[in-house]
C-alpha positions as CSV (number, residue, x, y, z in Angstrom):
1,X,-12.7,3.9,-0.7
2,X,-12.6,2.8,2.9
3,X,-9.1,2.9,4.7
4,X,-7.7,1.6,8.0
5,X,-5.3,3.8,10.1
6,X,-3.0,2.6,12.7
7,X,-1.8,4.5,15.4
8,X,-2.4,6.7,18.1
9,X,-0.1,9.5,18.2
10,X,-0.1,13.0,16.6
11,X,1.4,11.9,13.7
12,X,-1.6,9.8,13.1
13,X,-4.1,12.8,14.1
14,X,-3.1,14.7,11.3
15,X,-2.5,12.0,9.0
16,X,-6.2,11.1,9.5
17,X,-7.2,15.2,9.7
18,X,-5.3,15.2,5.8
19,X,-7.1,12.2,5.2
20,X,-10.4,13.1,5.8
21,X,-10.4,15.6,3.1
22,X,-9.5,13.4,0.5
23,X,-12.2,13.0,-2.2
24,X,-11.7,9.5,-2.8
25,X,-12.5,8.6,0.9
26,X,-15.4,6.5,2.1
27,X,-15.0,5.4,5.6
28,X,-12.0,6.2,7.5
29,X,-10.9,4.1,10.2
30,X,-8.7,4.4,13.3
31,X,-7.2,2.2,15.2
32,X,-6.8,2.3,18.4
33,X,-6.9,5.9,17.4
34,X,-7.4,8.7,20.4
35,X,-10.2,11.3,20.8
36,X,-8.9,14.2,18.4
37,X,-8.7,11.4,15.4
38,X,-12.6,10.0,16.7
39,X,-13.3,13.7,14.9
40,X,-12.3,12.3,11.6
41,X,-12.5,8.3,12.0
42,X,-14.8,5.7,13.0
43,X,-12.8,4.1,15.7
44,X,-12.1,0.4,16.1
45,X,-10.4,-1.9,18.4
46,X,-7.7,-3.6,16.8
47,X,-4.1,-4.6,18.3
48,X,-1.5,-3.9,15.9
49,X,0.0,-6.8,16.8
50,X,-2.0,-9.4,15.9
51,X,-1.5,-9.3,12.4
52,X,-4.8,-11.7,11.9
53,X,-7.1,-9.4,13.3
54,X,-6.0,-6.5,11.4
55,X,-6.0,-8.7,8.1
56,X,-9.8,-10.1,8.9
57,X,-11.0,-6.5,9.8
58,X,-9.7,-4.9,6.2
59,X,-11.4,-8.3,4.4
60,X,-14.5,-7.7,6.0
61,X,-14.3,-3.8,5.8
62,X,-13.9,-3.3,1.8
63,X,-10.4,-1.6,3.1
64,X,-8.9,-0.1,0.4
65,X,-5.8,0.9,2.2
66,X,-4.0,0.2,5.3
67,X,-1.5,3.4,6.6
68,X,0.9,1.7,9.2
69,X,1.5,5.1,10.9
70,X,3.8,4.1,14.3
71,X,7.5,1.8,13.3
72,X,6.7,-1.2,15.5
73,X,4.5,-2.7,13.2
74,X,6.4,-2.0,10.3
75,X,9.5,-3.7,11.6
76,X,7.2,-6.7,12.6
77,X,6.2,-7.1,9.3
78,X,2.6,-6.2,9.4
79,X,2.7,-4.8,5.8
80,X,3.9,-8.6,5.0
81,X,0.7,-10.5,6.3
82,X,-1.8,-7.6,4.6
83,X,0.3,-8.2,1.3
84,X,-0.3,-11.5,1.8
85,X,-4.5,-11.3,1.9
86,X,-3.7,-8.8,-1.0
87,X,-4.5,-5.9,0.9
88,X,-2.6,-2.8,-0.2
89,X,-0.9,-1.3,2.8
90,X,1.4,2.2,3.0
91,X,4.4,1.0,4.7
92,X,7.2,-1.2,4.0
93,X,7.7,-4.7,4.3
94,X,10.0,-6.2,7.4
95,X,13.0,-6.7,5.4
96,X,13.2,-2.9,4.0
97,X,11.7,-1.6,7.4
98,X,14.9,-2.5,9.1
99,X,16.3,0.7,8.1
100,X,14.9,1.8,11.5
101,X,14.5,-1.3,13.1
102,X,18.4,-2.0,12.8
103,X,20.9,0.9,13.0
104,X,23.8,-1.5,12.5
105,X,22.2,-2.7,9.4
106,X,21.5,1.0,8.2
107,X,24.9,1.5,8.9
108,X,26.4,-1.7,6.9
109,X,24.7,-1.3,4.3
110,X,25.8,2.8,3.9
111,X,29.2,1.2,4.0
112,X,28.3,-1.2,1.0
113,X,26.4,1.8,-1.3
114,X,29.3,4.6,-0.3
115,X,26.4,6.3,1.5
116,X,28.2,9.8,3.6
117,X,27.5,8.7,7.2
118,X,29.6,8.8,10.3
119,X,32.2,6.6,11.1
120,X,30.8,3.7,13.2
121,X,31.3,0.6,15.3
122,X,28.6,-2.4,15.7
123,X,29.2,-3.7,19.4
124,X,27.3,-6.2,21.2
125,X,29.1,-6.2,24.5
126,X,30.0,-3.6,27.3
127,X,34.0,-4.5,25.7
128,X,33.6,-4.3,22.7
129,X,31.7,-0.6,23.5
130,X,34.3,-0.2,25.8
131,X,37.3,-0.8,22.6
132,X,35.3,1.1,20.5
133,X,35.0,4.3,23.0
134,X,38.8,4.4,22.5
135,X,38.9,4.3,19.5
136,X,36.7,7.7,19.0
137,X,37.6,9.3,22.2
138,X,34.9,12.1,23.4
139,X,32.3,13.2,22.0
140,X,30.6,10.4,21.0
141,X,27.5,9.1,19.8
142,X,26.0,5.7,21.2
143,X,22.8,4.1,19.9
144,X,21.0,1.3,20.9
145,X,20.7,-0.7,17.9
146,X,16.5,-1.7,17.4
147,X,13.7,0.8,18.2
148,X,14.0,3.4,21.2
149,X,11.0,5.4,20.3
150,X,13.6,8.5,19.5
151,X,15.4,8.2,22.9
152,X,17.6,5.5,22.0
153,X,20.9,8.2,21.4
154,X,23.4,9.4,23.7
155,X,25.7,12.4,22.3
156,X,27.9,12.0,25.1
157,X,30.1,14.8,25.2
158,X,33.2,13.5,27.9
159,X,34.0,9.3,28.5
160,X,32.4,9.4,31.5
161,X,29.5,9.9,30.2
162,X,29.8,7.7,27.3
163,X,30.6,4.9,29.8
164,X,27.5,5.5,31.6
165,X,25.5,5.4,28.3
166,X,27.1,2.0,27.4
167,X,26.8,0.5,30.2
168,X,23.4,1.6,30.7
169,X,22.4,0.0,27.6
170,X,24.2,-3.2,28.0
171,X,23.0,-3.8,31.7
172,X,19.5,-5.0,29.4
173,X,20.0,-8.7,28.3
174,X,21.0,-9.5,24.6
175,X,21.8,-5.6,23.8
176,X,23.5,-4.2,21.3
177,X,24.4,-0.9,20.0
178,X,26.2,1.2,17.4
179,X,29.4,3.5,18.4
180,X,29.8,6.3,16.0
181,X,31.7,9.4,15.3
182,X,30.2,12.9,16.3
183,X,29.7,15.0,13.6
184,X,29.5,18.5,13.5
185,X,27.0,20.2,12.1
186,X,23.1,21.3,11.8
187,X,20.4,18.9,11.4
188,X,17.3,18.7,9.3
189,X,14.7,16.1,8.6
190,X,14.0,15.2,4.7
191,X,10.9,13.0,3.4
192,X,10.8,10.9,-0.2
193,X,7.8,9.0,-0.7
194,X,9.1,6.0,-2.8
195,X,7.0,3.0,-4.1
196,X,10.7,1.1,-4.7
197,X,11.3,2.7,-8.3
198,X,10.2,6.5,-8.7
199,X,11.3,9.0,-5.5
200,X,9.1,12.0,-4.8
201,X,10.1,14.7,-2.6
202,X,7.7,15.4,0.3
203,X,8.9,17.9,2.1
204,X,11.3,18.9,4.5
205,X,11.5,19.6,8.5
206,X,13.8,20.2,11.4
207,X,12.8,18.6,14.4
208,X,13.5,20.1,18.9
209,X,14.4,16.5,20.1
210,X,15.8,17.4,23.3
211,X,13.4,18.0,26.7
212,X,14.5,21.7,27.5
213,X,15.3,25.4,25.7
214,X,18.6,25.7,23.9
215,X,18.4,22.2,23.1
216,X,19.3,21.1,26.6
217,X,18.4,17.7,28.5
218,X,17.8,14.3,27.4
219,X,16.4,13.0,24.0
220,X,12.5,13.0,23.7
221,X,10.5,12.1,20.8
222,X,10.9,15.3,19.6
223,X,9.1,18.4,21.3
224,X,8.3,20.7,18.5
225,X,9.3,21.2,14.5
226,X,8.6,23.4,11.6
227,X,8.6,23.2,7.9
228,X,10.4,23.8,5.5
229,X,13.9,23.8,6.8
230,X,15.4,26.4,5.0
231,X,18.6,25.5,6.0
232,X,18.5,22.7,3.5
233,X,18.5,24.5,0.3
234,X,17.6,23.5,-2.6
235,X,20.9,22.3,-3.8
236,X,21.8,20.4,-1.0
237,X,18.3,18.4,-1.0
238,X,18.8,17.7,-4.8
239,X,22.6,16.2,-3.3
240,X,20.8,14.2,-0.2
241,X,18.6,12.4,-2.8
242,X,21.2,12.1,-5.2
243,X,24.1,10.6,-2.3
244,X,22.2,9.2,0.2
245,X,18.4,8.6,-0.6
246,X,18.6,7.1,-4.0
247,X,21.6,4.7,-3.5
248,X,19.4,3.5,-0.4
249,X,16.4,2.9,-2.4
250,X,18.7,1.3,-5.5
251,X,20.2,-1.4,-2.8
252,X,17.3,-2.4,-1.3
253,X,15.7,-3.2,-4.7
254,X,18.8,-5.1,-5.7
255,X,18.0,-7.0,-2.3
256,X,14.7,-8.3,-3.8
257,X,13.4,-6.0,-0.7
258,X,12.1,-3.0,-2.5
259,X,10.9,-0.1,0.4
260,X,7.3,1.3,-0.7
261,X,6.2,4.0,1.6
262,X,8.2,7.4,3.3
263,X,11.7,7.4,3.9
264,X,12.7,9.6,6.3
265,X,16.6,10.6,6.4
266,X,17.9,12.7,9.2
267,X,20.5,14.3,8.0
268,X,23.4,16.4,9.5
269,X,24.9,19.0,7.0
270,X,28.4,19.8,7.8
271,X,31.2,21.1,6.0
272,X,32.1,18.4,3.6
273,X,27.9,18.2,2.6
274,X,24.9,16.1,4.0
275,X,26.0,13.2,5.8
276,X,22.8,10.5,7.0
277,X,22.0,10.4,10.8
278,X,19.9,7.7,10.7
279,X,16.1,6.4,8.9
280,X,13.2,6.0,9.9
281,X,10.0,4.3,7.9
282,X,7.3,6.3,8.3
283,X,6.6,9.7,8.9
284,X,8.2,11.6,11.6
285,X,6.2,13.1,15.0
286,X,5.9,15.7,15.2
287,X,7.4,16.4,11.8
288,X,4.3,14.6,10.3
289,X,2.1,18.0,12.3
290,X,4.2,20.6,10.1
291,X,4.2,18.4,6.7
292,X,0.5,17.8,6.6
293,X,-0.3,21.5,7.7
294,X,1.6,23.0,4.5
295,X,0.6,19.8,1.8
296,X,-2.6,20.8,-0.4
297,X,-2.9,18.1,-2.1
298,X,-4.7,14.4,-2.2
299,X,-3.0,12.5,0.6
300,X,-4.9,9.4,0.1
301,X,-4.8,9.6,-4.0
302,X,-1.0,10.5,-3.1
303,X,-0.6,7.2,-1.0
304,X,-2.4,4.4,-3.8
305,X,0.5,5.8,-6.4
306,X,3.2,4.6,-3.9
307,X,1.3,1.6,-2.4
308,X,0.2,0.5,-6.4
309,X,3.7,0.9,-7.6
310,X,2.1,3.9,-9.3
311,X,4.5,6.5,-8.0
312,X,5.4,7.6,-11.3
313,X,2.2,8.5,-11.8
314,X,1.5,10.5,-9.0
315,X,0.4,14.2,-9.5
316,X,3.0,16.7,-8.4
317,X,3.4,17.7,-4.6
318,X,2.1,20.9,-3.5
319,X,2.9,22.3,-0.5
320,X,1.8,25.9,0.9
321,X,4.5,29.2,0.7
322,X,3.8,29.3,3.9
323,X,5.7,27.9,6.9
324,X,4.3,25.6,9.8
325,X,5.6,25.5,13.1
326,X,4.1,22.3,16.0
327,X,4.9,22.9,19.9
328,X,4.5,19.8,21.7
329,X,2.9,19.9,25.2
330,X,4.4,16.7,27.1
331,X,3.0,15.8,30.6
332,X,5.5,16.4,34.0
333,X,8.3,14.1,34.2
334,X,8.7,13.3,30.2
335,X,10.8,11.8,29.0
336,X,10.8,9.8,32.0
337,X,7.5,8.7,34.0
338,X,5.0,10.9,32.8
339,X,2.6,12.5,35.3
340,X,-0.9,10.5,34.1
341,X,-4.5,12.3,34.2
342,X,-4.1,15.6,34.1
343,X,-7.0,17.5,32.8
344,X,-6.9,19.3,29.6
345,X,-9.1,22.2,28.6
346,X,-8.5,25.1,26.1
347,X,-8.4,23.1,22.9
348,X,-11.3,24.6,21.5
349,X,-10.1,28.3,22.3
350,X,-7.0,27.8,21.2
351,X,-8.5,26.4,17.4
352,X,-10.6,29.6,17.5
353,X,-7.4,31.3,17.0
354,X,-6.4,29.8,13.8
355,X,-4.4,26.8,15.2
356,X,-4.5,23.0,14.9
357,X,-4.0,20.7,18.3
358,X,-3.5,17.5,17.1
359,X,-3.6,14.7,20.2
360,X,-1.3,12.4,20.9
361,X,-1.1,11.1,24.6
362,X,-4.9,11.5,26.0
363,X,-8.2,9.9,26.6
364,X,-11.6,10.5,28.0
365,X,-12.7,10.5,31.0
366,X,-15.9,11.0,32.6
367,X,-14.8,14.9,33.2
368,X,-13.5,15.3,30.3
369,X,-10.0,15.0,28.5
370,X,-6.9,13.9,30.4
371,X,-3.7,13.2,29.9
372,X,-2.4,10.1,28.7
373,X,0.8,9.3,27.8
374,X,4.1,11.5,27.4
375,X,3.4,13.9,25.0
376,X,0.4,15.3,25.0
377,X,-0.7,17.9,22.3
378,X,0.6,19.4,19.3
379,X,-0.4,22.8,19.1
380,X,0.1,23.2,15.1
381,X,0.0,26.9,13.2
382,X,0.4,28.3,9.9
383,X,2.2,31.4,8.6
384,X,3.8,34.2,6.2
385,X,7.4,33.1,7.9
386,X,8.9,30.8,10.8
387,X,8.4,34.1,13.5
388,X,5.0,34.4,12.3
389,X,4.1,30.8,12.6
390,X,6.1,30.8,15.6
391,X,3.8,33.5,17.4
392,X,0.6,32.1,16.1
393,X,1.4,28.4,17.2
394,X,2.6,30.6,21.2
395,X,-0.7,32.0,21.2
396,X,-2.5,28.8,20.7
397,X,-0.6,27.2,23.5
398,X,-1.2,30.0,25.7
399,X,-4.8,29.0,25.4
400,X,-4.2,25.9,26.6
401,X,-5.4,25.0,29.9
402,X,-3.1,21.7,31.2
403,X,-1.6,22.2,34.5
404,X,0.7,19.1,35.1
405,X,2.2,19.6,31.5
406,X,5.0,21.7,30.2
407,X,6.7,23.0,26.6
408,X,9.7,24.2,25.0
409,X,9.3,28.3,24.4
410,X,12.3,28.3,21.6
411,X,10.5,26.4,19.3
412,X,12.0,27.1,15.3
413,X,14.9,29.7,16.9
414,X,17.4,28.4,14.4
415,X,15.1,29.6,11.4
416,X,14.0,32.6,13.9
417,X,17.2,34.1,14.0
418,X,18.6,33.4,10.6
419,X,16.3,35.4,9.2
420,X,16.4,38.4,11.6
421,X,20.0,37.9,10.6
422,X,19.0,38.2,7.0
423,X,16.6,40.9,7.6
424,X,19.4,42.9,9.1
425,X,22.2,42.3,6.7
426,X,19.6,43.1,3.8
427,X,18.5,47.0,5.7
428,X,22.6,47.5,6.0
429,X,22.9,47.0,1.7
């Protein structure tokens, strides 16, 4: 079978490494792709955007599958138009993508289905934000409502601050933005493939989304993960499904707008049990990195059950005992202008070691790979426990040679630590 990928991230580099081993594949695709996924895909030119294109080039390709990797062209609906030329696609349609595209209408319709989320206020002008900061004093969470490529959120931990983040987002034209509670607690990333009907587990995450150590700085995309989040046990997935991932999946059926791909539910766990963050559509980056490094089985055969309707069907997932851990290396001045061009060498040294570097934000040049983008690479390792994945994925970076970027060195310290606390606990008994 030949199948189109979309995208250009690291998400979509280790979507199409996983890919590539799948026994059913033909031709793989990418597009517009980046040089690490050229390693595994014949690379096209195709703008997401123009849905004919993308629609002509699976018709006169034999694609088998589309994989909308990146949420923009989810939310515009390009799983729609292929539906429409009968081209099978893994993603949802517009209607159901608006879990991300739409955090007021995430958070409506947890308010119709009982869904445990924070308490909330859809504003769409600087009073109205203004009304609802008083009513949830400090802190307090602001979001832009559509898609903010992960930076869209504000914890803002005094009013002034909040009042800054308001009226920062409402000095854009036609803005609007949801006010919630702050909730305490840890979070953790979990994944359901779902084809509308039947929900399969697929692993579980936790995500660095802020720029510095000790979780300091601005919201980026996220700067490193690993998987699985122990801190999400067993019982308190089964309840995340149970109160918040299945009554999502139930009302969007009863909407006539089934969603057929991964749902993604950040989750905070606090003390009254999980309550939902937020959705996203698609896999996360660079949670996608961690997942795909520990999942041993067909991701392509995995992906026709959901996009057939065949979920059901679907062989059980197997992930690896062991844990994965991604550091992100993001270029100088991320999240904010990103330094452009810097050369990048080490890759190959550091996969000697045992590592993965997926790319995200580069190109090539006529000396070689440079930088491109805001985050950069995602230096991806395997092993017995968090520490030791921790220190293999260290030593890969260490390897890398890319002057005008910089990384996170705490990486996985929540897991870190918890178990050196259970390690200790366990030599006192």
């Amino acid at each position: 079978m030949n199948v189109l990928l979309l995208g250009s991230g690291g998400r979509e580099h280790a979507l199409a490494w996983k890919l590539a081993q799948s026994r059913g594949l033909d031709t793989l695709y990418a597009a517009p792709g980046n040089p690490g996924i050229a390693a595994h895909a014949t690379i096209v030119a195709l703008d997401a955007t123009d849905h004919d294109a993308v629609t002509a080039f699976a018709q006169g390709h034999a694609i088998g599958l589309v994989v909308i990797g990146p949420e923009a062209p989810l939310v515009d609906g390009l799983a729609d138009s292929l539906h429409a030329a009968d081209v099978a696609v893994f993603g949802p349609g517009k209607a159901a993508a608006r879990l991300e595209g739409s955090k007021g209408f995430t958070k409506d319709l947890c308010a119709r289905a009982g869904i445990p989320t924070a308490g909330y206020v859809r504003v769409t002008t600087l009073q109205e934000a203004r009304a609802a900061l008083d009513r949830f004093g400090a802190p307090v969470v602001v979001k832009a409502d559509g898609l903010a490529a992960g930076k869209g959120v504000t914890v803002a931990t005094t009013r002034a601050a909040a009042e800054a983040a308001v009226a920062d987002l409402f000095a854009a034209p036609d803005a609007e933005a949801v006010i919630e509670e702050y909730m305490e607690g840890e979070e953790v990333s979990l994944f359901v493939l779902t084809d509308g009907r039947t929900l399969l587990p697929f692993g579980t995450a936790q995500d660095h989304k802020r720029v510095g150590e000790g979780d300091t700085g601005p919201n980026t995309g996220g700067m490193g993960a690993y998987s699985p989040a122990a801190v999400l046990t067993p019982e308190l997935e089964v309840q995340a499904i149970r109160e918040i991932v299945a009554p999502t999946v139930t009302a969007l059926a009863a909407a006539g707008t089934p969603f057929s791909g991964v749902l993604f539910a950040g989750l905070m766990l606090t003390a009254t049990g999980p309550k939902l963050i937020e959705y996203n559509a698609r896999f996360g980056d660079p949670e996608c990195q961690v997942l795909m490094a520990r999942f041993e089985g067909d991701l392509l055969a995995t992906m026709l059950c959901v996009a057939d309707g065949r979920l059901s069907e679907a062989p059980a997932v197997r992930f690896s005992d062991d844990a994965a851990l991604t550091v992100v290396l993001a270029a100088r001045g991320y999240p904010g202008t990103p330094v452009a061009g810097g050369a990048i060498g080490g890759i190959a040294a550091a996969e000697a070691m045992g590592v993965r570097v997926f790319q995200a934000g580069t190109r090539m040049a006529d000396d070689g790979l440079v930088a491109a983008g805001g985050r950069i690479l995602a230096v991806t390792a395997t092993g017995a426990d968090v520490a030791a994945a921790q220190a293999a994925a260290y030593r890969g970076v260490d390897a890398i040679d890319f002057p005008d970027g910089f990384h996170r060195r705490d990486i996985g310290w929540r897991a870190v630590a918890r178990d050196i606390c259970r390690t200790r606990r366990g030599a006192r008994t």
